[in-house]
C-alpha positions as CSV (number, residue, x, y, z in Angstrom):
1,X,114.1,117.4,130.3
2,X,111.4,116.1,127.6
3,X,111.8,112.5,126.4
4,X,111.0,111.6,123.0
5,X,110.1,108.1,121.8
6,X,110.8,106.3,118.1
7,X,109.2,103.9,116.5
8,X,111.4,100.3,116.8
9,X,108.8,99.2,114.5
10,X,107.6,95.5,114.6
11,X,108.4,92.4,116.4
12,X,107.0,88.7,116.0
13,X,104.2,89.3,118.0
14,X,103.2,92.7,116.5
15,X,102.3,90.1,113.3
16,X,98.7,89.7,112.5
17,X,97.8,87.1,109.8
18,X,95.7,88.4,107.2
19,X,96.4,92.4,108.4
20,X,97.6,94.4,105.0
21,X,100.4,97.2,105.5
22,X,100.6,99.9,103.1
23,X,104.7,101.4,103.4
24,X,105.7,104.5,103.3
25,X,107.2,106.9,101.2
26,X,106.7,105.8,97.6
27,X,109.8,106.0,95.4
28,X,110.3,107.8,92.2
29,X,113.1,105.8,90.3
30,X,115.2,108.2,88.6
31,X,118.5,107.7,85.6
32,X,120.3,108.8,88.2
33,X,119.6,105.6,90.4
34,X,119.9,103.4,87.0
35,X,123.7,104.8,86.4
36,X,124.5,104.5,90.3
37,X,123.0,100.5,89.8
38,X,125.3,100.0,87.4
39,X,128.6,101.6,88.9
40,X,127.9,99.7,91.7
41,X,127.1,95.7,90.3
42,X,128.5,96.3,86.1
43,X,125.5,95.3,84.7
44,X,125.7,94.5,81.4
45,X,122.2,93.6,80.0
46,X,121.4,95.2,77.3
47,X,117.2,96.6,77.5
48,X,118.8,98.0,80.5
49,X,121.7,99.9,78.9
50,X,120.4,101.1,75.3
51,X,117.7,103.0,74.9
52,X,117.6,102.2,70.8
53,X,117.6,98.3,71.1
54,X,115.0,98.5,74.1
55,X,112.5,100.8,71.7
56,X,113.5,98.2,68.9
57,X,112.1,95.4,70.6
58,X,108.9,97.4,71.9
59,X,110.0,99.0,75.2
60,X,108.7,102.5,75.9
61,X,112.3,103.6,76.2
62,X,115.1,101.8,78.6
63,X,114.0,99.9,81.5
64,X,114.9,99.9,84.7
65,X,117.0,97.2,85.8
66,X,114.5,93.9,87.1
67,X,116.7,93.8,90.2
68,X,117.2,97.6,90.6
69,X,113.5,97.6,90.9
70,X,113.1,95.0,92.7
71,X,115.4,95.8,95.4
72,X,113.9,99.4,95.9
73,X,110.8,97.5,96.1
74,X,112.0,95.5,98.8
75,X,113.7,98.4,100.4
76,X,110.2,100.0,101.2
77,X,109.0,96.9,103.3
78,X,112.1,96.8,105.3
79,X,111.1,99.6,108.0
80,X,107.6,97.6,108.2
81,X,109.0,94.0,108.1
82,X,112.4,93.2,108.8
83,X,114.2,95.5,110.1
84,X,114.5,93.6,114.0
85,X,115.0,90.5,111.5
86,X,117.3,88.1,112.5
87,X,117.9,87.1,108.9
88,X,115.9,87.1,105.8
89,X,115.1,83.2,105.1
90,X,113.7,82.9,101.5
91,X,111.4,84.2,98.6
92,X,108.5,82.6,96.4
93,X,106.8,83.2,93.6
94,X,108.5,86.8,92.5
95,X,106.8,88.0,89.2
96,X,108.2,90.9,86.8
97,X,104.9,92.3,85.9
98,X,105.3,95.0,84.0
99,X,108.4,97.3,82.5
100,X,109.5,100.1,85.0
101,X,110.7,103.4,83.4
102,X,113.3,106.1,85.0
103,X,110.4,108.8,86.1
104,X,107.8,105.8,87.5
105,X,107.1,105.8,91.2
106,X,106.7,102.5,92.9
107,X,104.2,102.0,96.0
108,X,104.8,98.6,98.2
109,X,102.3,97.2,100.6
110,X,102.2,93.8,102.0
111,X,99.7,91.1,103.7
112,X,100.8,88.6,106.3
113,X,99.8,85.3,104.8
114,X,101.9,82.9,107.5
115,X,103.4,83.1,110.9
116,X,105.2,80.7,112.7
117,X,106.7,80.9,116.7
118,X,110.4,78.8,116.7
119,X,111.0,76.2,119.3
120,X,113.2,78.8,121.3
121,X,110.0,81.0,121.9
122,X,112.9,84.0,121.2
123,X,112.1,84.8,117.8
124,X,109.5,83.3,115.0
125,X,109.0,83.4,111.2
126,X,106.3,85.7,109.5
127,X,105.5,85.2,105.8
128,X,104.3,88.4,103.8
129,X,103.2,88.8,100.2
130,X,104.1,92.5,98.7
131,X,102.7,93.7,96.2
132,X,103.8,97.2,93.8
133,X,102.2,99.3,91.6
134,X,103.4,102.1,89.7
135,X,101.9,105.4,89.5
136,X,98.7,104.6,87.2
137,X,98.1,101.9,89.9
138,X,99.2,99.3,87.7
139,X,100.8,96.5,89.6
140,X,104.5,95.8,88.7
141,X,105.9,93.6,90.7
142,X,104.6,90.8,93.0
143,X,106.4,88.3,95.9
144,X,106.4,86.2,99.1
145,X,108.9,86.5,101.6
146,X,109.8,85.2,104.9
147,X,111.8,86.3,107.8
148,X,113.0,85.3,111.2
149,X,112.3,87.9,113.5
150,X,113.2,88.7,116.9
151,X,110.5,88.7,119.7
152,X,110.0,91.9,121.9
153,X,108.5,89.5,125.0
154,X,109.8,86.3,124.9
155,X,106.6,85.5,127.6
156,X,104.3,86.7,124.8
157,X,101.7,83.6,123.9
158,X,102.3,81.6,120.1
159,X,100.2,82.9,117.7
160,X,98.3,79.9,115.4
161,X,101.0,78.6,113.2
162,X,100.1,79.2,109.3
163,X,102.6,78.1,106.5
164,X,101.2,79.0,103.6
165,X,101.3,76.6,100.7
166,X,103.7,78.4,97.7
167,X,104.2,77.1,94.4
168,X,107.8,75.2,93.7
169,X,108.1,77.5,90.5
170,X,106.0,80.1,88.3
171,X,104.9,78.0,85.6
172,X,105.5,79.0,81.7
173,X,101.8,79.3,81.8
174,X,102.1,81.6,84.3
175,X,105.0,84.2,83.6
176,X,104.5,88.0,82.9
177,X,104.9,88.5,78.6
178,X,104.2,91.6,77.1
179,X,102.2,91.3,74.3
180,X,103.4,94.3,72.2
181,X,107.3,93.4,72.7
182,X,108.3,91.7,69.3
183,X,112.0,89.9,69.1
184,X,112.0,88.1,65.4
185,X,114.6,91.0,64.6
186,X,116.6,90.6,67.5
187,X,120.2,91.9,66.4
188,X,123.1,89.6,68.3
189,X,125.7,92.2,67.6
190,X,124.3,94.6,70.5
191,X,125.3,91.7,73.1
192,X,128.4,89.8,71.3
193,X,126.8,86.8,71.5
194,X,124.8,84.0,68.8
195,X,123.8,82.5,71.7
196,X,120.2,82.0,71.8
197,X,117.0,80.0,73.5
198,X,117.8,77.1,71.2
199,X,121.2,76.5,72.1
200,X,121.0,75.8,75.9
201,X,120.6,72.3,76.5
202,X,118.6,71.0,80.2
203,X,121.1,70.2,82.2
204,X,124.0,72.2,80.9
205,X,126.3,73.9,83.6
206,X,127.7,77.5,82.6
207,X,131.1,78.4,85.0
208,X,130.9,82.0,84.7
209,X,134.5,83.4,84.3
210,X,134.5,87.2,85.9
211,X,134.9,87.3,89.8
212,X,134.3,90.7,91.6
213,X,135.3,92.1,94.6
214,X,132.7,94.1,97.1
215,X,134.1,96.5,99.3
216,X,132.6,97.4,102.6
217,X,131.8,101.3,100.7
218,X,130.3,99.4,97.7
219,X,127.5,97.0,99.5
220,X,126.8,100.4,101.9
221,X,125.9,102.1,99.1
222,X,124.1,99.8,97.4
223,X,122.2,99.4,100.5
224,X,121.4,103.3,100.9
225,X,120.9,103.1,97.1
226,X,117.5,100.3,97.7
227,X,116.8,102.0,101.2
228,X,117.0,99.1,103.0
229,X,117.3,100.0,106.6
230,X,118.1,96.8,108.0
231,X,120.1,97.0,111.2
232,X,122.3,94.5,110.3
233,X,123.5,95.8,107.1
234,X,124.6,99.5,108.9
235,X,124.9,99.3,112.5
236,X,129.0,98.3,113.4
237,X,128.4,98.4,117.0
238,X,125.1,96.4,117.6
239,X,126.9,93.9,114.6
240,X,129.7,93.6,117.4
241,X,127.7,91.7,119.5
242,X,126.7,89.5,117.3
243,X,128.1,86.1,116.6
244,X,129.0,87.3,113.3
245,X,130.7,90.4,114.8
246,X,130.4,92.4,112.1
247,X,127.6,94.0,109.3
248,X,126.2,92.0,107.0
249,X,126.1,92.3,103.1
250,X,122.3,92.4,102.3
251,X,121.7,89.4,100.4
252,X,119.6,91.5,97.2
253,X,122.9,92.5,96.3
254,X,124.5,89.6,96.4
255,X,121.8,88.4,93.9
256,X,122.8,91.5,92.2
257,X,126.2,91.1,92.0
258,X,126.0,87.1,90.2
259,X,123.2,88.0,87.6
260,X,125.8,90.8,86.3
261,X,128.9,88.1,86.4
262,X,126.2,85.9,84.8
263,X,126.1,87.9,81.7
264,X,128.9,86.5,80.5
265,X,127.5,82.4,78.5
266,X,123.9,84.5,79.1
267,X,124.4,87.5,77.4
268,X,121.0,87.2,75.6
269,X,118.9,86.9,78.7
270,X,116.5,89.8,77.8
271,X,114.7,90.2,81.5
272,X,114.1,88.2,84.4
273,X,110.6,87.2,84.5
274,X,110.2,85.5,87.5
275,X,112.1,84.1,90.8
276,X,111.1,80.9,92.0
277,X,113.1,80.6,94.8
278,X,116.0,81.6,96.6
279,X,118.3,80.8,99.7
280,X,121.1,83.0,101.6
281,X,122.8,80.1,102.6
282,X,125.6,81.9,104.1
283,X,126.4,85.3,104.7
284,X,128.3,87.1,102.8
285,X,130.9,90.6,104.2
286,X,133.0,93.3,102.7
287,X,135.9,92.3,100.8
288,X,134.6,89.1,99.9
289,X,135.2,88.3,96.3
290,X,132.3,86.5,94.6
291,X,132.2,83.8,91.5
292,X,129.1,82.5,90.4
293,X,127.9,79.3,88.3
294,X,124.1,78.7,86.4
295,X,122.7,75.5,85.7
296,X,120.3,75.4,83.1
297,X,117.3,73.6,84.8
298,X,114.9,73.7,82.2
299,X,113.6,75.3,78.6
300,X,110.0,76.8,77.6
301,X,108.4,77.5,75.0
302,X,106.1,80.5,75.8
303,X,102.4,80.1,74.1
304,X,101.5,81.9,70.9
305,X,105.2,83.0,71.2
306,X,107.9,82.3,68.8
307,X,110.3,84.9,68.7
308,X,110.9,84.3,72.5
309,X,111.6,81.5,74.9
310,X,111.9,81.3,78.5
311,X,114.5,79.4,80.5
312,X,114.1,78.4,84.2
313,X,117.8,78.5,85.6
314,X,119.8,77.9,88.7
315,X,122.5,81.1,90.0
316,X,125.0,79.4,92.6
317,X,127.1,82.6,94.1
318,X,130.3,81.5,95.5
319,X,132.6,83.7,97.9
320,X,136.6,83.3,97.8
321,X,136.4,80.6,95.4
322,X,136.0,80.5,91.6
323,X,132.8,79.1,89.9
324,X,134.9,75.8,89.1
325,X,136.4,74.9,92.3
326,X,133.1,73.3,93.5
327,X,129.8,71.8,92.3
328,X,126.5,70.6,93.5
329,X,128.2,68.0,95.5
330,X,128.8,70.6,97.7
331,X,125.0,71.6,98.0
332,X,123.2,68.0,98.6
333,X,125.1,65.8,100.9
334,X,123.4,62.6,102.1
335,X,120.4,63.7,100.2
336,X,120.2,66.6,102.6
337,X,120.9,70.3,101.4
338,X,123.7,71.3,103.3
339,X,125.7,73.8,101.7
340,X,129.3,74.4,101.8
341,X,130.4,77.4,103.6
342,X,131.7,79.0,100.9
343,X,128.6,79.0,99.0
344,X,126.4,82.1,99.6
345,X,123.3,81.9,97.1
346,X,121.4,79.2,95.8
347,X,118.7,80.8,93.1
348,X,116.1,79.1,91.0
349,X,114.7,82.2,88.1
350,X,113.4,82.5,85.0
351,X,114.6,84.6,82.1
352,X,113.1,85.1,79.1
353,X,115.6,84.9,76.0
354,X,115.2,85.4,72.1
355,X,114.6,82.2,69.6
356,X,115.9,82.0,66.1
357,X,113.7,82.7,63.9
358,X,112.1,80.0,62.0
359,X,113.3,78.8,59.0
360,X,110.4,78.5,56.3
361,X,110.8,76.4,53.7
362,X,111.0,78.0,50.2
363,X,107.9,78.5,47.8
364,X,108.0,76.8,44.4
């Protein structure tokens, strides 16, 4: 009998710092995958939903979700990064470069910029920066990641340890702004809210009402929807043996799932322009029903902009709870981040938002 081998693709040691990976099989995003993203999370934003207001403000036509995008994005590196991950430890410096339109077709690559053996010597963290560009070669989106993954050879000799030095935040300096987009005659009624830049206030806490339940069916999907082929989000039996003992929700979606219970006290956050930073700080399974609070960190003016402002936020995603029943009291303890186990995400982004428009005074 013949045997035939697969590819397990890469373990700690197969890391080389500074070696570039191009992955495979570029994706065309389709409406279809735009209607399935939003049957699956009920996104609600609105450049996203109507074609009309999306050409009003300067948009080609609809865009494809930031986080739809992003996640198919993602998806592609999985097979090539983190698929014999033991967990997916944080991101840096994510940028929304350009608009993505159904009918684009992403291409991801990455470059190792950081690797780093654990004390255990069974497993070590290796730091990537991707890179995508649509179809004119025009580059989209932009992040760092890093992820704890397993070692084939636990024998195998540490490689150098590099940590690469990441910025805390993108600056407003810094943040992707299309030039030709014009909000002065931004019209309210298409979100139901008046609430604009101007009215958020540093420091402000917004307890977002809706919760929503995610079935096991609903975060596979999703999952199959970014293909994102991590073991851990699929495979029942390996999961079993596991001290979590079962799959995984994959944490994107998660992320997913609080930005559209957000929308509700941020119904007039346009686009996300950049994520500064982001922790899974616990894991998340099916039929866990998620809540989600934002703390307004900061607000920016953009320069030579003043139809639009940007605000630098903080998403808190809460499992079994409701967005009221705990605070950041339960993140910081001792001045040590330690979260409660309830608390699954901990995001820092930036969104960009439409400012009133100035008032002038009158002519004599």
């Amino acid at each position: 009998m013949t045997k035939s081998t697969t590819n397990h693709n890469r373990y700690f040691e197969d890391f080389k710092l500074g070696e570039t990976i191009l992955h495979a099989t570029p994706r065309t995003v389709t409406e279809g995958d735009a209607s399935l993203y939003i049957a699956l999370t009920g996104s609600r934003h609105i450049i996203h939903c109507a074609q009309p207001v999306a050409h009003s403000l300067g948009y080609e036509n609809r865009t494809i979700d930031d986080l739809l995008a992003f996640h198919i994005a993602f998806g592609k590196t999985v097979a090539d990064i983190s698929v014999n991950a033991v967990a997916n430890l944080g991101y840096a410096e994510i940028t929304f470069d350009s608009p993505i339109y159904a009918g684009d077709t992403l291409t991801t690559s990455s470059t190792v910029i950081g690797v780093k053996e654990n004390s255990t010597k069974r497993n070590g963290i290796v730091y990537v920066r991707s890179t995508t560009l649509n179809q004119n070669h025009k580059q989209v989106l932009s992040w760092v990641r890093w992820v704890m993954i397993h070692k084939r050879d636990f024998d195998s000799p540490a490689p150098k340890t590099v940590v690469p030095d990441l910025s805390t935040f993108v600056t407003a300096q810094n943040l992707p702004v299309i030039n030709q987009l014009d909000f002065k005659d931004f019209d309210i009624a298409t979100t139901g809210s008046d609430k604009l830049w101007d009215d958020y206030i540093e420091g402000e806490r917004i307890n977002h009402p809706a919760g929503m339940t995610v079935d096991d069916s609903d975060h596979t999907l999703a999952t199959k929807l970014y293909q994102n082929n991590a073991k851990l989000h699929f495979d029942s039996v390996l999961m079993q043996s596991t001290s979590f003992g079962r799959r995984l929700m994959y944490g994107g979606h998660v992320i997913s799932i609080c930005r559209a219970l957000s929308y509700d006290g941020l119904e007039n956050a346009i686009s996300i322009a950049a994520i500064n930073s982001g922790t899974h700080s616990n894991p998340s399974f099916g039929g866990d029903t998620f809540y989600c609070w934002t703390e307004v960190l900061e607000k920016w003016t953009l320069p030579k902009r003043n139809d639009i402002g940007a605000l630098r936020l903080r998403m808190v995603g809460i499992k079994n709870q409701t967005a009221d029943s705990l605070d950041s009291s339960h993140i910081i303890k001792n001045n040590k981040r330690q979260y409660h186990p309830n608390i699954v995400l901990d995001l820092d982004y930036t969104v960009l938002i439409p400012r009133r428009a100035p008032k002038y005074k009158e002519q004599l």
